[in-house]
N, C-alpha and C positions, 0 to 999 in steps of 0.2 A: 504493500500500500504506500501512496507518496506520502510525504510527508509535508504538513500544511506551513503556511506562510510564517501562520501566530498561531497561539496557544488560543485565546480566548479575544473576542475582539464584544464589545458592549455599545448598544445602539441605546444615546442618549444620554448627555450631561448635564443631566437636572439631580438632583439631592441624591437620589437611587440610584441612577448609574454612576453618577461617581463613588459612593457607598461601596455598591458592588465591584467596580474595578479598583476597588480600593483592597478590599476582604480579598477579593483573586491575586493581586501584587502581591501582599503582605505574604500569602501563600506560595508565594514562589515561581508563580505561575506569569508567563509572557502574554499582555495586555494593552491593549489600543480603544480607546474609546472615541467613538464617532459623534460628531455631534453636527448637525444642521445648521445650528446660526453661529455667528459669530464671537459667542460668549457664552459659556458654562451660566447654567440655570435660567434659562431666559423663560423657560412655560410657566408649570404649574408653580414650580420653586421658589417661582418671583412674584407670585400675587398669590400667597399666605397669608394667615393671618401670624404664623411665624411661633408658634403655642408650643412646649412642651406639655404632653400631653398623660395622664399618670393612668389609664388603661381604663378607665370606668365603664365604658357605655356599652361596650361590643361584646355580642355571646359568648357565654364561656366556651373553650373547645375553640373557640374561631380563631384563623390567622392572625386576622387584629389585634385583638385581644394577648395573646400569646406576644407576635411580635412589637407591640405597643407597649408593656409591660416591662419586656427584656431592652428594647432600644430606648425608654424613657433612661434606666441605669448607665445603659452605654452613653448615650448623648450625654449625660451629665458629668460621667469622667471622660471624656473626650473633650469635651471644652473646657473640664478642669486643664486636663496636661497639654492641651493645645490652644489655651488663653482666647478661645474664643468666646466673647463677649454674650453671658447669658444671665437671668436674673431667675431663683426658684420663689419667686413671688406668691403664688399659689392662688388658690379660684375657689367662688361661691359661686354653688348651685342655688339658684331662690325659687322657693317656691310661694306662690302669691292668693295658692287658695287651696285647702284640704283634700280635692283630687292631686295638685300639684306635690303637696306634703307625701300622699302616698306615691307617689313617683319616685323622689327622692330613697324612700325607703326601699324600694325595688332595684334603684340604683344603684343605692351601698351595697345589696345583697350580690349583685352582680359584680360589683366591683370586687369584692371580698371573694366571690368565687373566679375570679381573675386573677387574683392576690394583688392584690392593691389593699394594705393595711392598716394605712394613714387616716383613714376617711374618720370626719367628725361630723356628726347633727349636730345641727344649731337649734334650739328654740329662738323666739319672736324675740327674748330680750338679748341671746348672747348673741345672735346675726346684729340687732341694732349696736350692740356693744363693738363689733369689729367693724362695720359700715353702718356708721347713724344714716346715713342720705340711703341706704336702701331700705323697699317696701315689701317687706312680705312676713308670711307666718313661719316661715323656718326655711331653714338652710344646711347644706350638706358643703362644709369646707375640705378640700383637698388638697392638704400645703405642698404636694411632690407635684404640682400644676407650676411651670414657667414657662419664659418665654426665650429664643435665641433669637441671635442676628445671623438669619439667615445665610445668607451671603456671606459672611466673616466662614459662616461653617464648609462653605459649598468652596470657598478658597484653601482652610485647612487640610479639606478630604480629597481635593485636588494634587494641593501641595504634598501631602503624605503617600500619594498615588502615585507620583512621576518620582517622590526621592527610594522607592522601592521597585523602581523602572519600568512604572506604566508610562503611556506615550496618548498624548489629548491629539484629537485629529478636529479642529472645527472648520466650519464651511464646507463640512463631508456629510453629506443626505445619503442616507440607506436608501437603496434604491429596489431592488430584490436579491434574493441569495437562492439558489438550489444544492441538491447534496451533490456532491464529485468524489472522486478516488481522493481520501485523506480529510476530508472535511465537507463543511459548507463552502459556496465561493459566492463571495458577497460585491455587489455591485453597489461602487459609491459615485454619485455624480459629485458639481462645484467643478472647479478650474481645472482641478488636479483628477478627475476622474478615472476608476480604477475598479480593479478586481483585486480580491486578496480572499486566499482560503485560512480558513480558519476552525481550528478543532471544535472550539465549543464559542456557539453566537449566545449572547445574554441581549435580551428585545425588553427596555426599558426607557420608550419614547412619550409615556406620560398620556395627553390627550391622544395620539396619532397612534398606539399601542395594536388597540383591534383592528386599524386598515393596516396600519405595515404588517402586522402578522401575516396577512392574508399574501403578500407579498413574496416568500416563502416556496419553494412549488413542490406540490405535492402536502400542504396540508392539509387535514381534515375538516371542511365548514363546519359539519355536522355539531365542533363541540367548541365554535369559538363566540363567544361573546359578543352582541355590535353596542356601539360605543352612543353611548346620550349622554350629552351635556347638561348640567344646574348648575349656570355662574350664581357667583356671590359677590354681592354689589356691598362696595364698607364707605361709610361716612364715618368724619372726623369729627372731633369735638371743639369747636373753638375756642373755647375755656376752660381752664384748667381744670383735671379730672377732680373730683370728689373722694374716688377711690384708690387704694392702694392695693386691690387683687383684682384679680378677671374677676368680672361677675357674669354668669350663664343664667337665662332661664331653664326652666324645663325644656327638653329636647322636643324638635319636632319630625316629624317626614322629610326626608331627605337631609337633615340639618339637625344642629345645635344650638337652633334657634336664634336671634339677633342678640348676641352679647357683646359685652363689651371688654377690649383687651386692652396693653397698655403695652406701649414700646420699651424700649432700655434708655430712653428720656421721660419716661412718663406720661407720655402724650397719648392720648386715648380716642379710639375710634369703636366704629359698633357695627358690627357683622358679620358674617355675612347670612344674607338671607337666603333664600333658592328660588332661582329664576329658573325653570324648563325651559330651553331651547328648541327650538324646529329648525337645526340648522344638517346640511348633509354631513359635513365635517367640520375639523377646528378654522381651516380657513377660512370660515364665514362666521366667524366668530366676533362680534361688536363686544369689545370690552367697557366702551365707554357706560357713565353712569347716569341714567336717566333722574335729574335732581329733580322729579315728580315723587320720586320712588322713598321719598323723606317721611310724606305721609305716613305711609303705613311702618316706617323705624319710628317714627314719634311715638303712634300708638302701641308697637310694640315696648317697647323701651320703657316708655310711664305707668307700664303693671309694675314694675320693680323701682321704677325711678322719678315717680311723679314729679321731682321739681325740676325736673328737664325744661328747659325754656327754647319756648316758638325761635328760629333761625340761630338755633345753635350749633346744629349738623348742616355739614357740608360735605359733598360728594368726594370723592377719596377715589377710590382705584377698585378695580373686579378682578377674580378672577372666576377659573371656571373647574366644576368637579369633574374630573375622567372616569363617570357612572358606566356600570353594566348591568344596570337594573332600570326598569322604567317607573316614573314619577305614578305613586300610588303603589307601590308594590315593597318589601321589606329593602332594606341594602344588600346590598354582595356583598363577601367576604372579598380580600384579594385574591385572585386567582394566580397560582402559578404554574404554568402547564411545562409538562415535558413531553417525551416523548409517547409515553401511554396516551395523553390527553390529545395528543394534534399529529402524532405523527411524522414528524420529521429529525431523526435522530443529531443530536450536536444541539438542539434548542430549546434553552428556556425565557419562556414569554411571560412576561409581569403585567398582570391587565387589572385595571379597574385602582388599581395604586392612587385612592385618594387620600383624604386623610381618615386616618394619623399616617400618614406615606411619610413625614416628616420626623415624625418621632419615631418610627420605623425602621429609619430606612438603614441604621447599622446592625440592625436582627438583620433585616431582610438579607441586608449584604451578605452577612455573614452563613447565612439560611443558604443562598443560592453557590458560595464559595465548599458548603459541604455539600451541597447537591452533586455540581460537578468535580468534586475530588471523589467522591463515591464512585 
């Protein structure tokens, strides 16, 4: 059999695939990451709302949940020993009426069968004791909730990805790949357009995940997922926040409802909401934010925050969720398919990598680096 170009070559450098050809380097292993635009994290990566996230909300047993848990600890010493800029500020859960109070409770329970063991209920007066400015009848604090600079992190996992001799390839679009003697051979367009065979492909393109897969020859349709968008649209606060934790309401469909986070300045903003899209792909994507759309943040927002005041929110930035579930239906778990799942030997594809894709994404790494050492 020939022998292939590279070892492993990884489509996409947003948060997860640099993750991942990070965990494949550090393992020894020969690695090239491809990436489409002109700069590392330019997708979903870059319109976060940027959260560590401490594993509450997602079915026990589930990817999430497991990898949510285990990359919350990683990400926190990974920015210890690599000085990237993060705060364990922690989050209220508020709930603002006695169905929302037994939510909470359903939450902890979940969370604890997740192991997440930090979790505190609040009654009415100790929630007012840690945020006098929120409304509600109790609350569910979870101090191992913060937040990172994004980007500070997606520089670190870069920089520790090329001094253990991975190699960043941008302005290189996966274009398609088929199996050949010795591997994959993978067709990249951009200036420098090219074929390169490769042992093992990791397919970690974010929104664009389920059409490249397809891209692939000789997958299986039968078992791949098609891709729907729900942007989240976040306004700012124009004056100084109130608060000193993330505050969330109770969860909704598709979402986490419109809460409010806080940068590594303090500066606070509120959402995201979920917006269903009818678009064919991510390139019909309007990220801009329709400042109509304040309304319904005011009214959400003033269950929890009643002294919120008329034109204090301003439109801010969107991004958009990489769903494989349709609007009304439960979420997906992440998918990670190999070859049982799609049929093409040498490929694993990361689909549906929303959040916590973030606080994930050094399980995942790590998850997908023992896949293919196995």
């Amino acid at each position: 059999m020939a022998a292939p170009d590279i070892d492993c070559l990884v489509i996409g450098a947003g948060v997860v695939g640099l993750a991942t050809g990070r965990a494949l380097a550090r393992a020894g292993r020969d690695v090239i990451i491809v990436e489409r635009e002109a700069a590392i994290g330019q997708g979903i990566s870059a319109r976060n709302s940027e959260v560590i996230h401490a594993g509450i909300y997602y079915p026990r047993g589930s990817l999430k949940a497991q990898f949510c848990v285990e990359g919350r600890d990683l990400l926190y010493d990974f920015c210890a020993n690599y000085n990237v800029s993060h705060q364990r500020c922690g989050k209220i859960i508020v709930a603002t009426d006695a169905a929302q109070e037994a939510q909470l409770l359903a939450l902890r329970e979940r969370a604890i069968a997740n192991g997440v063991s930090d979790l505190r209920l609040l009654d009415k007066a100790a929630l007012s004791g840690l945020e006098p400015e929120l409304c509600g009848v109790a609350g569910l604090l979870s101090p191992s909730t913060g937040t990172v600079d994004a980007h500070g992190y997606m520089l670190a996992l870069l920089g520790d990805f090329e001094a253990h001799g991975g190699q960043l390839a941008l302005r290189t679009p996966f274009l398609s790949a088929r199996r050949v003697d010795g591997g994959l051979c993978v067709q990249t367009g951009g200036e420098d357009a090219s074929e390169i065979v490769a042992a093992h492909v990791v397919l970690a393109s974010g929104l664009s995940a389920p059409s490249l897969v397809r891209k692939f020859a000789g997958i299986s349709e039968g078992n791949l997922p098609t891709a729907h968008f729900a942007k989240g649209n976040y306004f700012s606060l124009s004056g100084k926040s109130p608060f000193s934790r993330l505050v969330y309401p109770a969860p909704e469909p598709g979402g986490l409802g419109v809460h409010l986070t806080l940068d590594l300045a303090g500066r606070a903003r509120f959402g995201p909401d979920v917006e269903w899209l009818d678009v064919a792909d991510e390139s019909a994507i309007d990220y801009r934010v329709d400042p109509d759309r304040s309304e319904r943040f005011y009214a959400a927002i003033r269950r929890y925050w009643p002294a919120l005041r008329d034109g204090d929110l301003v439109p801010d930035y969107s991004g958009v969720r990489p769903k494989i579930a349709t609007a009304g239906t439960h979420d997906a778990d992440f998918t990670i398919m190999g070859l049982d799942q799609h049929g093409v030997e040498g490929l694993t594809a990361l689909l549906g990598i929303e959040s916590p894709g973030l606080t994930s994404s050094l399980a995942i790494g790590k998850y997908v680096a023992q896949l293919i050492g196995d």
